[in-house]
C-alpha positions as CSV (number, residue, x, y, z in Angstrom):
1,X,23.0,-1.8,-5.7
2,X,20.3,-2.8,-3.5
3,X,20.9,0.9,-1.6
4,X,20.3,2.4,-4.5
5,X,17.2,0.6,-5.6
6,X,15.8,1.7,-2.1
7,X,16.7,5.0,-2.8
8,X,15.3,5.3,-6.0
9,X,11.7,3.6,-4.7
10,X,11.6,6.1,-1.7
11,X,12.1,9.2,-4.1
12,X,9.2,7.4,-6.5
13,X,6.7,7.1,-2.7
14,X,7.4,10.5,-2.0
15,X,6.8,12.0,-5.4
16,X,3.7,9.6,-5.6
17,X,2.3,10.5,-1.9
18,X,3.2,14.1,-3.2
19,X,1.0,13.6,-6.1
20,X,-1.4,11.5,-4.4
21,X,-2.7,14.8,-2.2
22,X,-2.6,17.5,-5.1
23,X,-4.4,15.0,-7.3
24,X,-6.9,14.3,-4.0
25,X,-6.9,18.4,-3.4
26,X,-9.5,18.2,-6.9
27,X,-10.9,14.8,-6.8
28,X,-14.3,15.6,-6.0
29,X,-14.1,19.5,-8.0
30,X,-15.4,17.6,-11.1
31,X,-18.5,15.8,-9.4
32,X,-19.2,19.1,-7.5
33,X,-19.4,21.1,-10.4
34,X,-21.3,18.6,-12.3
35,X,-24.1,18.9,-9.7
36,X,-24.2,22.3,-9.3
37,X,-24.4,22.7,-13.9
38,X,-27.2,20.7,-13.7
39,X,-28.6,21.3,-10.3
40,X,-29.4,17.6,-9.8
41,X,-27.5,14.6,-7.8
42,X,-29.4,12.1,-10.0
43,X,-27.6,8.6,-9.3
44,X,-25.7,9.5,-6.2
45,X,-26.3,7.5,-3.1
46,X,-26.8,9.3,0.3
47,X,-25.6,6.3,2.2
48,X,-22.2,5.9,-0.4
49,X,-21.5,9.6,0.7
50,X,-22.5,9.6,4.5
51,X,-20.0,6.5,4.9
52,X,-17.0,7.8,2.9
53,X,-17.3,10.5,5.2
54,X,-17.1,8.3,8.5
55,X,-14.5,6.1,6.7
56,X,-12.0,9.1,6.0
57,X,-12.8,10.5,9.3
58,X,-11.7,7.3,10.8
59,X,-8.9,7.3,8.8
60,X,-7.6,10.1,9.8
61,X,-8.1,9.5,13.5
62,X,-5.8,6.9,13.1
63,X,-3.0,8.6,11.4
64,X,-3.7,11.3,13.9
65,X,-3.2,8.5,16.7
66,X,-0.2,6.9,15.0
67,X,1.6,9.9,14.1
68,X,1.8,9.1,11.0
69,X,3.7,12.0,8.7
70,X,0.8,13.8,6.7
71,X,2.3,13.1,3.3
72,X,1.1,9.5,3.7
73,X,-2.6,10.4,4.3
74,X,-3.2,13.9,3.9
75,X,-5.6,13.0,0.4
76,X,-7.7,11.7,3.2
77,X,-8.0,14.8,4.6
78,X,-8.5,16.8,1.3
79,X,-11.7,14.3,0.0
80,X,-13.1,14.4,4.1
81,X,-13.8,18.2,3.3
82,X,-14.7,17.7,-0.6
83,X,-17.6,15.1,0.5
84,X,-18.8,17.3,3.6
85,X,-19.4,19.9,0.2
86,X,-20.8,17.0,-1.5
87,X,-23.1,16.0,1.4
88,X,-24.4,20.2,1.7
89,X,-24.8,19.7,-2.1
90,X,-26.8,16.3,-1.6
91,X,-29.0,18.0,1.0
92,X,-29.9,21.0,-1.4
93,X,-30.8,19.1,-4.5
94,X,-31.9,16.3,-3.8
95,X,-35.4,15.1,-4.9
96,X,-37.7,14.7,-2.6
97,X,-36.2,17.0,-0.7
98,X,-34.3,16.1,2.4
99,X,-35.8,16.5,5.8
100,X,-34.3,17.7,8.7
101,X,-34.7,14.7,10.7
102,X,-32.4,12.5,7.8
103,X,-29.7,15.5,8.1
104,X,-29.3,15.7,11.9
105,X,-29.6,12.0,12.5
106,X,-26.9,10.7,10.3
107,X,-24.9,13.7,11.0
108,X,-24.8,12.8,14.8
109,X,-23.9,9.2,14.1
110,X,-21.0,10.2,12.4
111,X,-20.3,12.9,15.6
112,X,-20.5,10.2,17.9
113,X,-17.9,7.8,15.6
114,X,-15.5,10.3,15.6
115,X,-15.7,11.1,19.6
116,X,-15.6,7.4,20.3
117,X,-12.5,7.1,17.7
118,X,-10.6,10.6,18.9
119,X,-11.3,8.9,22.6
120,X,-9.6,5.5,21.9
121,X,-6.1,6.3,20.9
122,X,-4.9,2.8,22.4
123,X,-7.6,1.0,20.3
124,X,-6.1,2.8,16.7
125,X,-5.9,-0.6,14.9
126,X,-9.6,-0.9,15.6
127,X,-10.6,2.1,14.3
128,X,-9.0,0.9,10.7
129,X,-11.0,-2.5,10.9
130,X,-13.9,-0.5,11.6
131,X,-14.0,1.4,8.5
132,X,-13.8,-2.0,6.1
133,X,-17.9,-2.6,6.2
134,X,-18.1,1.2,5.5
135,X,-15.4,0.5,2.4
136,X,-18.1,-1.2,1.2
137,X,-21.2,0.8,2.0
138,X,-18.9,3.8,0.6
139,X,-19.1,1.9,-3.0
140,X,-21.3,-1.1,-3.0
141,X,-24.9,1.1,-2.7
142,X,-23.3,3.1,-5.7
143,X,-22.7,0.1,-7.8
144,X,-26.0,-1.1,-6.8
145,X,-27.6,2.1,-7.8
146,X,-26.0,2.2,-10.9
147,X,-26.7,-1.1,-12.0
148,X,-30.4,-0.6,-10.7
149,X,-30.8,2.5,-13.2
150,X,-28.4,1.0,-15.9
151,X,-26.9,4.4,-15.8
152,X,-24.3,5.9,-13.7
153,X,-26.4,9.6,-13.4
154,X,-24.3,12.3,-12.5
155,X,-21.3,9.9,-11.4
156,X,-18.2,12.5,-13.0
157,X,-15.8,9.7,-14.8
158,X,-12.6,11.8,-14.2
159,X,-13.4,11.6,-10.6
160,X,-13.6,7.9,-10.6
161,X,-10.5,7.7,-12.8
162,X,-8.7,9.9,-9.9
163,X,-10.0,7.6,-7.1
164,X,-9.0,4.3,-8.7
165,X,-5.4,5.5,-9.4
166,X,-5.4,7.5,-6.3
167,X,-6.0,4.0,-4.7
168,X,-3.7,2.0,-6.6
169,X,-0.7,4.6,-5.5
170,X,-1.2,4.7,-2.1
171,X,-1.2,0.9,-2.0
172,X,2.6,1.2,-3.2
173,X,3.1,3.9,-1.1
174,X,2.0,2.4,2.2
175,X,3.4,-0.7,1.2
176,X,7.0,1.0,1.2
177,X,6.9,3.5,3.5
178,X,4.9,1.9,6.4
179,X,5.2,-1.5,5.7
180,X,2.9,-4.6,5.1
181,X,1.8,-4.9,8.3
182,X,0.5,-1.3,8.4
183,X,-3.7,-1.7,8.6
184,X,-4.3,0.6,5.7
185,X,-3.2,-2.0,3.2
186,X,-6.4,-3.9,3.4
187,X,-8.6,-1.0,3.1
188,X,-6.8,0.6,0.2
189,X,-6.8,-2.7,-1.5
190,X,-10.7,-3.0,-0.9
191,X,-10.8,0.3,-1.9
192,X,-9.4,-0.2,-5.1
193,X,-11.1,-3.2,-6.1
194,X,-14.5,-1.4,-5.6
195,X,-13.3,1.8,-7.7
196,X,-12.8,-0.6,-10.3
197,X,-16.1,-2.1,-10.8
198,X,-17.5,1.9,-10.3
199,X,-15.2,2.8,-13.2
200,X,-16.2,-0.3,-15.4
201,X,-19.3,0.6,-15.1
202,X,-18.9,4.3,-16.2
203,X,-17.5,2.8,-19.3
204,X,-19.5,-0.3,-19.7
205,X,-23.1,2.3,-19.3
206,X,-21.6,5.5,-20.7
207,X,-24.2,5.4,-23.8
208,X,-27.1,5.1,-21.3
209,X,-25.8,7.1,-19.1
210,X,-25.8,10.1,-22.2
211,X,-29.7,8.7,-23.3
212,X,-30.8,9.3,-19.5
213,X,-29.1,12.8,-18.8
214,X,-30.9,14.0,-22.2
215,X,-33.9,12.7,-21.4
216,X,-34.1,14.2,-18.0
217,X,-33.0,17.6,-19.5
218,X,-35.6,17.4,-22.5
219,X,-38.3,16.2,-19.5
220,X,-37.2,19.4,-17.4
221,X,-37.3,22.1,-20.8
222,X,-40.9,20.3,-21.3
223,X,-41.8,20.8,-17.5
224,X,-40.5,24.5,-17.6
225,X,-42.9,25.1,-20.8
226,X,-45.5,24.2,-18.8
227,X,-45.2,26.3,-16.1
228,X,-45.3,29.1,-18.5
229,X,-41.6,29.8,-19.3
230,X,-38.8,31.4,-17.4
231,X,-39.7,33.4,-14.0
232,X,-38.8,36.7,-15.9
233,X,-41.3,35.8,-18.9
234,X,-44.2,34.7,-16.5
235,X,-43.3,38.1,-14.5
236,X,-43.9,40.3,-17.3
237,X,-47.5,38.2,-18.5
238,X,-48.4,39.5,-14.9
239,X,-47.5,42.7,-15.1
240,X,-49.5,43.2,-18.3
241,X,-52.7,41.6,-17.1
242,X,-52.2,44.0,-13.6
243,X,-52.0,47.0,-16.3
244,X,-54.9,45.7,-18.6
């Protein structure tokens, strides 16, 4: 009986891990497209995204290092390269717009993390510790931000929903497949609990959250009106003053 119950729980990881990565393979579409619709990263943090980059780049260094199979941490992989679109997003929206200096500097800090992690294969366990603070710079500045504005900006709920239960199934799947001594437990148990408050507060600011995004839209129509209308329109005055 016991047998059996391991069985079925192994065939429940595998489908979870399974799901786990097609469900991480869009986790970040519905924030991505959310930005480019409204052509604004309003109420994203630059520090949340640069350190959920340099965590999941540590964690896959370590699964790298403990040859771990990829169906236990190949959703790391899949929101690694959704963010690095999210950060090329961040750098082309944002307002003020970002210098050069902020792109290449945090961008090498990350470099060197990863050369120092890829470099210390013998260390692995350390490179796991290392990304707990940035667990919490990933989220906290985010929650921060959030409750700052008492809005949650362009924060996409469906992509919140995704990481919270993303987070909670990988806990049961690392739990059974590598153990609860595996390093990862901690992290993905931090990492829940911070998704948590993130998607409370989606819910909890949701109203304000709608008032500010209309707001900003109406502010941005009265802007354009301003300015004289759309490029086309303010072409064609021209045009007509150059002829009269």
């Amino acid at each position: 009986m016991e047998q059996h119950l391991d069985l079925i729980l192994s065939f429940i990881s595998m489908g979870l891990s399974m799901g786990i990565i097609a469900g991480a393979c869009f986790l970040k579409i519905p924030q991505l497209l959310t930005i480019l619709k409204h052509q604004s990263v309003a109420g994203l943090s630059p520090l949340s995204i640069y350190a959920e980059i340099t965590s999941g780049l540590g964690m896959v260094l370590y699964n790298l290092h403990a040859n771990t199979p990829f169906l236990y941490y190949g959703e790391t992989v899949a929101v690694l390269l959704q963010n690095l679109l999210l950060l090329l997003l961040l750098w082309r929206y944002a307002s003020p717009p970002t210098s050069l200096s902020d792109r290449l500097v945090p961008s090498a800090i990350v470099l060197a993390l990863g050369t120092v992690g890829w470099s210390l294969p013998e260390h692995k366990e350390w490179i796991v510790r290392a990304t707990l603070p940035l667990v919490v710079a990933m989220r906290l500045p985010q929650i921060l931000t959030n409750w700052s504005n008492r809005h949650t900006g362009q924060l996409a709920a469906l992509t919140a929903l995704m990481a919270l239960a993303g987070s909670l199934a990988r806990l049961f799947t690392t739990l059974k497949e590598l153990g609860p001594k595996d390093p990862q437990l901690l992290v993905y148990a931090l990492s829940f609990s911070l998704n948590a408050v993130v998607m409370a507060q989606i819910v909890w600011y949701r109203q304000a959250t709608a008032e500010a995004m209309e707001s900003k839209e109406r502010k941005g129509g009265r802007e354009g009106g301003k300015e004289g209308g759309s490029p086309v329109r303010r072409s064609a005055r021209l045009e007509k003053r150059k002829e009269a």
